[in-house]
N, C-alpha and C positions, 0 to 999 in steps of 0.2 A: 153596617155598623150598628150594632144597639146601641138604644137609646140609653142616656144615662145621666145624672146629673149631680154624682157624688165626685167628680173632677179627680183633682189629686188626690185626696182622700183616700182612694181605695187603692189608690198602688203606691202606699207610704210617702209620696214625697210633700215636703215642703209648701203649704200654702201661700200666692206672694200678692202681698198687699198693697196697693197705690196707697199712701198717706201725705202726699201734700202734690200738686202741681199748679207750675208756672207759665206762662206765654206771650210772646209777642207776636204780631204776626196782622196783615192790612186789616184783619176781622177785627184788630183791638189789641190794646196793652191791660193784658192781666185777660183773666177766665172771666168777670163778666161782662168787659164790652166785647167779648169773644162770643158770651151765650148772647146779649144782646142783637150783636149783626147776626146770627144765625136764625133766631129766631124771627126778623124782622126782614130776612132773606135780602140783607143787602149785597147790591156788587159792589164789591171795595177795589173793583179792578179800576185805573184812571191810566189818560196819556204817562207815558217815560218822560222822568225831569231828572235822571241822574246823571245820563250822557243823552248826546246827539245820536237819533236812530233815524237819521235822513232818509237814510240808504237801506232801509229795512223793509219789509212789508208790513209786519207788525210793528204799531206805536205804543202796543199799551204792556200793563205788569202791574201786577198788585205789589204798591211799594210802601214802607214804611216812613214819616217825615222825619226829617235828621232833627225840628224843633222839639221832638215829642221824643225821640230817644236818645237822643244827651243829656237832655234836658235833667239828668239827675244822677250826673257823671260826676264822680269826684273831681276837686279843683287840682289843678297844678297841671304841669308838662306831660307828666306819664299817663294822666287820664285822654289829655289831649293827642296824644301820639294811639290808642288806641285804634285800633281798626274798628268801623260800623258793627261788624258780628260780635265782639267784643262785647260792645253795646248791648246786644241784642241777648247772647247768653248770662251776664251780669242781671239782664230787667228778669228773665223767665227765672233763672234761680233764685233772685233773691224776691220773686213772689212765694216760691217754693216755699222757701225760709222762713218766710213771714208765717205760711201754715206750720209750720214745725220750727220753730228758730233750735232747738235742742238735738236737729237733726244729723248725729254724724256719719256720714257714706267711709263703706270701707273702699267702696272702688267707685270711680265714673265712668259711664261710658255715650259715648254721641257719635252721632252719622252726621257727615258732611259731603259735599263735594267738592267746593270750590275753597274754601277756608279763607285766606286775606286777600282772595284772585286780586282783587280792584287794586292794591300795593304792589301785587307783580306787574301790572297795568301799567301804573305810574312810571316803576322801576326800567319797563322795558322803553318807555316811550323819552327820559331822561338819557337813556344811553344812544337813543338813535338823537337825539338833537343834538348829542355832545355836549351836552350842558352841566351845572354844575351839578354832582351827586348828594347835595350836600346832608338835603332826608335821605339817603340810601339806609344807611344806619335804622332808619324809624321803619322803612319800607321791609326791609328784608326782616329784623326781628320780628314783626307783624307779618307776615306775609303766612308761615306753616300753620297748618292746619289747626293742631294741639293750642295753640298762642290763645284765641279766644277763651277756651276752656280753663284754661291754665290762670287768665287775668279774670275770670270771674270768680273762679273758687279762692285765688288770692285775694278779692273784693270780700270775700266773706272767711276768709279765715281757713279756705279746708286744705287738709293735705295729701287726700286722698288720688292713691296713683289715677291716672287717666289711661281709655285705652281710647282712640279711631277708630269707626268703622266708614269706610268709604266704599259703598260699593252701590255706586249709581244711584238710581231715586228711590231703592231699599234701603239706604242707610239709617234713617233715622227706626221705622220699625225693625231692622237689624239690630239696632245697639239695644232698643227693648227688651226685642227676644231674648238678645247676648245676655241682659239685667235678669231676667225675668231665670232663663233657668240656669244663671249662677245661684241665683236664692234659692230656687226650688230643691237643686242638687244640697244644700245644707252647707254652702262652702263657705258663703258668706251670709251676711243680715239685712244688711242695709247697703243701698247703691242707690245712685241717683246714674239715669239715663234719660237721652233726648236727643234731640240732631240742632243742628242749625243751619244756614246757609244767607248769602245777603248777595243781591241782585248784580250782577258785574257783565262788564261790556261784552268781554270776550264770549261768555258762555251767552249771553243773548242774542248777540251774532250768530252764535256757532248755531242756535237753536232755529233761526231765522232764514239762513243759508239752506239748513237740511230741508227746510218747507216744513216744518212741523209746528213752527207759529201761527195762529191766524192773525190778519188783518182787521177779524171783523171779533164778534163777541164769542169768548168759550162757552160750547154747546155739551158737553158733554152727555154722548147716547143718544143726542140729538140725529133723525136722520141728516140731517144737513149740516153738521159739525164740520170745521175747514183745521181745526187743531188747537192747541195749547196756547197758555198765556203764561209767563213766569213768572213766580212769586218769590218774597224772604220772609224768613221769618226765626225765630226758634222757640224751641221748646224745653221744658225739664219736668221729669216724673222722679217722686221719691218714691222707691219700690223697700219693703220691708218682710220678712219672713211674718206671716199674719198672724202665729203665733206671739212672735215677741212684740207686736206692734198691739197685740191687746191686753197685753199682761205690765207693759209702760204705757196703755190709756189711750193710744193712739185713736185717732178719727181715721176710720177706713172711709175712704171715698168709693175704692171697688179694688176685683179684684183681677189680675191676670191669669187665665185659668190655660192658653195653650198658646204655642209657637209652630210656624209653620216655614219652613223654605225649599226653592227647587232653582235648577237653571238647567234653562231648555236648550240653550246654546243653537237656537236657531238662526239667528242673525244678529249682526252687532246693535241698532237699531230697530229692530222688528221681533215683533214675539214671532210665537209659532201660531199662525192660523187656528191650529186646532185648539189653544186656547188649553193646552196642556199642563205647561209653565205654570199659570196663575192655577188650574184645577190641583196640581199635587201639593199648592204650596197651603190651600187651602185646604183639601184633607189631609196633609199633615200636623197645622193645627187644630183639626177635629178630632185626630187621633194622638194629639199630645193631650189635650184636655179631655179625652174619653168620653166625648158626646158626639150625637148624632147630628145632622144635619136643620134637621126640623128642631132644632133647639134652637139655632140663630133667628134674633128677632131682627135688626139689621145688620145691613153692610156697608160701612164706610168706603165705598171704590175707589180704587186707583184713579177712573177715569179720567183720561188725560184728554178729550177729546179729539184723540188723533182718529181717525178712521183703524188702522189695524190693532192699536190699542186698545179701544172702545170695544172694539167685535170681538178679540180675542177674550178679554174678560166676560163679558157678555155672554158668549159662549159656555165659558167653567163656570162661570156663576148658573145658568139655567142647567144646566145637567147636575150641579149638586144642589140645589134648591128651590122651594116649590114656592112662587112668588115670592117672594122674600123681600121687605123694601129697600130697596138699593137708592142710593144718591152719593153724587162726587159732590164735595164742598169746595173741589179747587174752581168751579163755575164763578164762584161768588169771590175769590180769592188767591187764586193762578196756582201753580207750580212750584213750591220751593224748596225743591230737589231732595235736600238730602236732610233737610228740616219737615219736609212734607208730612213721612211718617208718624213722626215726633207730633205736629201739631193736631194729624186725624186724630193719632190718639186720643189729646184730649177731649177732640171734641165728641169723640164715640164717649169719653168719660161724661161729658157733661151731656149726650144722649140720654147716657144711663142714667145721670143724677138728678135732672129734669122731664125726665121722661117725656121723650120727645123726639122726630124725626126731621135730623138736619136736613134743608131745600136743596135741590138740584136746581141753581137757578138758569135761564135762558134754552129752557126745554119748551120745544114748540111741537115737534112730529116724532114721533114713535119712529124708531126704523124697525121693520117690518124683518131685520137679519137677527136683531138683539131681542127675546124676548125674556125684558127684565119689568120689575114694578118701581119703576121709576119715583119718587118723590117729587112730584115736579113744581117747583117754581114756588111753593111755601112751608114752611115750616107745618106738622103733624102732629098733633098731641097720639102718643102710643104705650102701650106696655110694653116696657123692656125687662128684660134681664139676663139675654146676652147679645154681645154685637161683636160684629167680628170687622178690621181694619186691614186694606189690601194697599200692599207696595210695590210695583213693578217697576223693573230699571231696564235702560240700553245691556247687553250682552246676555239679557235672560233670563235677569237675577228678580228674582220672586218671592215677596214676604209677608205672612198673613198673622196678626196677633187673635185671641181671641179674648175678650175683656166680659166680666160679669158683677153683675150689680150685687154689693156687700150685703147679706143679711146674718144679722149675729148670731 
């Protein structure tokens, strides 16, 4: 692939521009106790206090406090009847907001997995006691997926239809891409996209059962990584056609220059060894952005520290690039699924805008299968000016953004 670095430009389409984003997520509420724990390489992973995990191997999850995110919930019943994720996409948009309050989205779109799971939770364990249903009503209108989405753009006024993207731990850089080139195509201007997801028994069981939790601290790339830790969190990016976002004055923060997806359909659980999956999905955002490889300055990893996930990345990442500094920030911050995308993002944004490489923290030994240029254990002062953010999911699904630092 030649090299190039005129993006969209040269093949007509549409430039799309970040112009305001929000986040919550155990790193911090808002983008800078977010750049803060990054740069300061904290682990914001702690024991589980949301349910009892007796029975688990793993105790721990990067969880967010319920004093610190209601905490600026509107008053009355309906805010109270809210599901947590609610919460959670309410606080990331309406930081958005605050960078743009003039901000009107023609369309939304977010990646999720679990949506009010913890209300189906309730719902099902109310019916096995035979007890009264009497929040059934509160549980079940909270419980679909859209509902969070829906109660935070009503928090703010928008009316902008919603689309879901659920499609495993690629959701939230799914629904980017999704954003990213509906704008580019010329269809629409403005869209706000992001994922969310909030910590629930069932899926942390379910992740505990498979063996894919560790007991002990997330290594990711680490030779001695034992697996994953789960997080919540959400996120929201306002994306803009960068022409009209500079002609109303807008603050580009950066821009979105290429989209990438595949599925390897190797196992429901398990990439493909060969590390194929994650390689097309990444030259396919190479090849949507019309640059080379030795263009990326980092890469935000999937790294889940599972053993076949770690090597299979590991893998496409050194065949397409020649050291390159790679580090997973779910080390410092767990897993949160279908928000996970959503929040690399930002923080590949705030790489760029800081010029800076996010820590891989709890790296102790090289594994000798994975040859990548790890970031290990502190934050990196570096030139940027593109990075590229990878999402891999259960059944194969594969998604790589490529993001590049604005200059006018």
């Amino acid at each position: 692939m030649a090299k190039s670095n005129d993006t969209n430009e040269k093949r007509g389409a549409a430039r799309v521009a970040v112009v305001a984003a929000g986040v919550v997520s155990p790193l911090g509420f808002g983008l800078s106790e977010t750049l803060d724990s990054l740069r300061e390489a904290r682990d914001c992973v702690n024991g589980v206090t949301r349910f009892s995990v007796t029975g688990c191997r793993c105790k721990t999850a990067g969880q967010l406090p319920d004093e610190r995110l209601l905490e600026r919930r509107c008053n009355g019943a309906h805010a109270r009847r809210r599901h947590r994720a609610s919460h959670m996409v309410i606080q990331a948009l309406g930081e958005a907001l605050t960078q743009e309050p003039q901000f009107k989205p023609e369309l939304t779109v977010v990646g999720t997995t679990s949506g009010g799971m913890s209300y189906g939770e309730d719902y099902f364990r109310s019916l096995n006691r035979n007890s009264s249903l009497r929040r059934s009503p509160t549980w079940i209108a909270n419980y679909p997926a859209q509902k969070p989405v829906i109660d935070a753009q009503e928090a703010f006024g928008i009316s902008a239809p919603c689309q879901v993207i659920a499609n495993a731990c690629a959701s939230g850089t799914n629904a980017i891409g999704h954003a990213f080139e509906c704008v580019r195509s010329g269809r629409y201007q403005r869209l706000l996209a992001g994922g969310y997801d909030a910590l629930s028994e069932l899926v942390f069981v379910g992740f505990d059962s498979l063996r894919a939790s560790t007991p002990e601290k997330c290594r990711p790339f680490d030779r001695d990584r034992t697996g994953m830790v789960l997080g919540e969190g959400a996120a929201v990016l306002a994306l803009e056609n960068l022409d009209a976002a500079r002609v109303r004055g807008a603050r580009v923060l950066a821009e979105i220059i290429g989209y990438g997806i595949s599925t390897d359909n190797f196992h429901m659980t398990q990439p493909d060894p060969s590390g194929i999956g994650p390689r097309q999905a990444m030259e396919r955002a190479l090849g949507s952005a019309n640059i080379s490889a030795d263009v990326v300055d980092y890469i935000n990893a999937h790294g889940t520290a599972t053993a076949f996930n770690d090597a299979a990345e590991g893998k496409a990442i050194s065949a397409l690039f020649d050291r390159v500094p790679v580090s997973s920030t779910k080390s410092m911050m767990g897993h949160s699924l279908g928000a996970a995308g959503a929040i690399e993002a930002i923080i590949s944004l705030l790489a760029l805008q800081h010029q800076f490489l996010p820590p891989n923290i709890n790296f102790h030994a090289a594994d000798e299968d994975i040859d990548l240029n790890v970031v290990a254990n502190e934050a990196q002062s570096a030139v940027l000016r593109t990075v590229l953010s990878n999402s891999f999911g259960f059944g194969g699904t594969n998604a790589s953004i490529l993001m590049r630092k604005f200059e006018a």
